[in-house]
N, C-alpha and C positions, 0 to 999 in steps of 0.2 A: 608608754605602758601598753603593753597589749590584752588580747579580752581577756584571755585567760587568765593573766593576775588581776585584772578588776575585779570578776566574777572570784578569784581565791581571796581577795581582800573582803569582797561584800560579805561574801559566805564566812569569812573565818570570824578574828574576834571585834572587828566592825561591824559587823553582821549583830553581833551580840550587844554589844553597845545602842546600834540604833534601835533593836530591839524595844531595851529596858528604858532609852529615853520616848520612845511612843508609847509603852505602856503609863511613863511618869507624866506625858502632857494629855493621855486620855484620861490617868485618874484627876488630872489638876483643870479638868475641861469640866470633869463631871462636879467638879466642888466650887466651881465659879458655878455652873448653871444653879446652884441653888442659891446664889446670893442675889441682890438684887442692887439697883442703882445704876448713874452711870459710868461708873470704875468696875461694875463686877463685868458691864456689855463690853467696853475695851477689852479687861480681862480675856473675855471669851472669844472677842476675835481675835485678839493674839495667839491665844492654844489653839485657834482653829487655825490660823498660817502655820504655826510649826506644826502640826500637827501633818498636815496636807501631803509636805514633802518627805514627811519619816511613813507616812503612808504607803507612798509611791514608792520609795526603799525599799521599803516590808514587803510590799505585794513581789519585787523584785529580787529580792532575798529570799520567798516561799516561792516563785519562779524557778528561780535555780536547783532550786534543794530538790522539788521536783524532775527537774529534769533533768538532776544527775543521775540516775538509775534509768530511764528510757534512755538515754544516750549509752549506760550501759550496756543494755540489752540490744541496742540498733547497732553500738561497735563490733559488740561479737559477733552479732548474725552478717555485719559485714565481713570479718574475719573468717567466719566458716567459709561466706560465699568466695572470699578471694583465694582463702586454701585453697576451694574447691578448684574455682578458676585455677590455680597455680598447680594444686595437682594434673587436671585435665592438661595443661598447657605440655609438665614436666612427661606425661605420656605422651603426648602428640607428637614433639618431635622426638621422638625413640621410634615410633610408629612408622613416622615421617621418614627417619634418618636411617630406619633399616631399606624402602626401596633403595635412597639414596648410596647408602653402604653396596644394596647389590644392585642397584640398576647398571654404576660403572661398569660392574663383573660380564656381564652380558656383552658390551658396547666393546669390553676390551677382549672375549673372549671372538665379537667378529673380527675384532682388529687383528688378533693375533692369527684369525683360522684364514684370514684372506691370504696373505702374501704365501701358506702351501698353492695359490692356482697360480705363482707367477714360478713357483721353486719346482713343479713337475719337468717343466722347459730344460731345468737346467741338468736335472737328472736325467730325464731323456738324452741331453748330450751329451750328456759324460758316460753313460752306460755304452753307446754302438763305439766310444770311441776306447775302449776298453777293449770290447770283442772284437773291432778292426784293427787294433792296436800292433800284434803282429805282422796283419797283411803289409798295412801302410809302413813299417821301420824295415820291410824288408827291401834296403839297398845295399847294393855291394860295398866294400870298404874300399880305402883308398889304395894302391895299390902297394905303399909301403907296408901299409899295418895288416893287409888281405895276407901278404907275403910273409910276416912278420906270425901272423897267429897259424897258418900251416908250418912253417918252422917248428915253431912253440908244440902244436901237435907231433909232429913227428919225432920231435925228443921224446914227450911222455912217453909217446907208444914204444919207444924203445928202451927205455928205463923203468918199465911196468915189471914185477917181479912175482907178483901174486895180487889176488882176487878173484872177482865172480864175476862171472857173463853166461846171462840169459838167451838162447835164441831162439825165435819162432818161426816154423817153413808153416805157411797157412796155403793150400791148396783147394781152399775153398770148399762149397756142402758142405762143411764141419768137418773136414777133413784135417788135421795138425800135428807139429813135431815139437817138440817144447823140449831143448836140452841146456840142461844147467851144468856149467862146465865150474867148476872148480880148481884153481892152480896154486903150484907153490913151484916155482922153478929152481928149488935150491939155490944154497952162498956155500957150494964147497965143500963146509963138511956135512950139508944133509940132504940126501940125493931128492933132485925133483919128483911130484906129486902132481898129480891130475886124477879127481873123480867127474864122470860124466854120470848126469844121469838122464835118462829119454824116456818123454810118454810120450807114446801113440794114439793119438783117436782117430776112428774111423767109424762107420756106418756099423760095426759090428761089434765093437768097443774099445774100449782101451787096455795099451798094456805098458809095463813099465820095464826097462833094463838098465841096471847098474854097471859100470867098467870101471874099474882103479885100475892105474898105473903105479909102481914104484921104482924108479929109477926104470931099468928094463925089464921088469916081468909087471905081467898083466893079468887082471882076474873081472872076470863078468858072470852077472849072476840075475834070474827076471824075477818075476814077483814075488813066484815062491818055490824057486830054488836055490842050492847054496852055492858059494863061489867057486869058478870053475877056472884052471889056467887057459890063459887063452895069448896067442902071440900076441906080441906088441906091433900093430901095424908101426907106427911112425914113433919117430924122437916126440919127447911131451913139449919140446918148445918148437915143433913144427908143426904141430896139434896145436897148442896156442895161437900161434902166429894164424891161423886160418880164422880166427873167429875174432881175431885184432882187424882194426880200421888198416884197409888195404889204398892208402894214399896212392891216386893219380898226378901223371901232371899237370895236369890238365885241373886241378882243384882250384876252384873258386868260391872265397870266403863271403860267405854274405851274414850279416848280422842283425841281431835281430833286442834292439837296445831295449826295450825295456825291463828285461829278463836275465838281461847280463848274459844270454845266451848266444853263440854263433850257431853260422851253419854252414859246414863246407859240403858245397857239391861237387862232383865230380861223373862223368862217364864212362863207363868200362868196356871197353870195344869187344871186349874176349867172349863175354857174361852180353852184351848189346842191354845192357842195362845201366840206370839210372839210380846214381846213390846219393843220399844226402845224410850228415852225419852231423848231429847235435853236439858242443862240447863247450866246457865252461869257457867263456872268453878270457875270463883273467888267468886260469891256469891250464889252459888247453886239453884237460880232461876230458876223455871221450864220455854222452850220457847215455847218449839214441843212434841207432843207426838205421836208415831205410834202403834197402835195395828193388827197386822195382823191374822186373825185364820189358823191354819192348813191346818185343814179338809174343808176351803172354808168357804168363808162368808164377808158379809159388810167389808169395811173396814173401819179405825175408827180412825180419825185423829182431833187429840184436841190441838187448836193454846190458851195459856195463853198471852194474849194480854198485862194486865193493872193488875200487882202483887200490892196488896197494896198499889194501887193509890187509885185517889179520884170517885168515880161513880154517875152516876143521877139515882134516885131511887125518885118515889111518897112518901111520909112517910106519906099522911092521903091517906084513900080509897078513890076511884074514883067516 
């Protein structure tokens, strides 16, 4: 049996009982002492042993009864203080657990900001190798496929039928000829077409001239005058053919792989100049042409804009 049901037995209806049996041997103490002899003196020292230990009960029994409400009072004031302890505790680690929440945040946000000083290295050398990237793929091709894509170019160039070409004569101080040739070399039934157009700058200004061609009559007209006849120097596909890639034998394919670009060079002994002619590698379409002279002179750069696209040409005179 543990305290706690001694102390609920003493206190409940035992409690009660021993009670009413010590008030019964204090009134039955107090009715021997008025009698006298020696049975009333026995008497009384009997009521006084029972008496002794229902005494010691009772004082025990008013013990308890007592110090159930101070037990009260000290449980809950222990209560508040442990709330209190358990609230304090329930904030502390919130307190606690917010550096902890961010102090990783810090620690990961060195970790993550270190490895850009080892990643600069590597963009550094992927960027010169980008911008050298031409110089270094310029090697010649093998000599089947060098032979093989001037071929390829020289059909196009001769199965070209219509588009635009750009060319520039730069003669340096600002000096330039900028003529956009436009063609349409006719299928037969609709006679070939070529408009030129030419602006001039110079130190004094610029100016512009328009020339259509229709089949053989010709009309040119400047900035701001109206069309005038004027003979047709040459056939419009011998006027083409001049501003077409003028293929050497002398042409040597060099490629240039990252761009899917070639580049045939070639020399022109007539002109002592040096041409080099950009074209698609896989369909040997001319893009760019450079002609440089030696001995000094214009230089002469022809952009083919629109190969065998579709063009705006007038097709009746103006």
């Amino acid at each position: 049996m543990t305290v706690d049901r001694i102390v609920a037995s003493i206190s409940g209806p035992w409690g009660i009982v021993i009670t009413l049996s010590l008030i019964a041997l204090l009134i039955g103490r107090e009715v021997a002492g008025s009698l006298t002899g020696k049975g009333a003196t026995r008497w009384r020292r009997g009521l006084s042993l029972g008496v002794a230990p229902l005494l010691l009960v009772f004082a025990v029994v008013v013990t308890l009864r007592l110090l159930g409400p101070i037990q009260a009072v000290l449980g809950a004031a222990s209560d508040t203080e442990s709330a209190t302890t358990t609230t304090s505790a329930s904030v502390m680690p919130s307190t606690s657990a917010s550096p902890t929440a961010t102090t990783p945040a810090p620690v990961q946000a060195v970790a993550t900001a270190a490895p850009p000083t080892t990643t600069p290295p590597i963009v550094a050398a992927a960027t010169p190798a980008a911008t050298t990237a031409p110089a270094a793929a310029l090697t010649p091709l093998a000599t089947p496929d060098g032979t093989a894509l001037v071929a390829l170019v020289r059909t196009v160039r001769a199965d070209v039928r219509r588009g635009t070409v750009e060319t520039t004569l730069d003669y340096g101080d600002g000096i330039t000829s900028v003529t956009t040739v436009t063609f349409d070399l006719g299928d037969g039934q609709q006679l070939p077409r070529l408009l030129l157009t030419t602006t001039y700058k110079g130190a004094t200004g610029s100016r512009t001239v328009r020339r259509l061609t229709i089949g053989s009559q010709t009309w040119q007209r400047g900035a701001e005058t109206t069309w005038v006849r004027q003979a047709t120097p040459d056939d419009i596909r011998a006027q083409v053919t001049e501003v077409l890639p003028q293929l050497s034998t002398n042409t040597v394919a060099v490629a240039f792989m990252p761009a899917r670009v070639a580049t045939l060079r070639w020399y022109e002994a007539t002109r002592d100049a040096d041409t080099a002619l950009q074209v698609d590698a896989a369909t040997g379409v001319p893009q760019e042409e450079r002609r440089t002279i030696r001995a000094g002179g214009p230089l002469l750069v022809v952009r083919y804009l629109n190969w065998n696209g579709p063009v705006d040409i007038p097709n009746l005179a103006p």
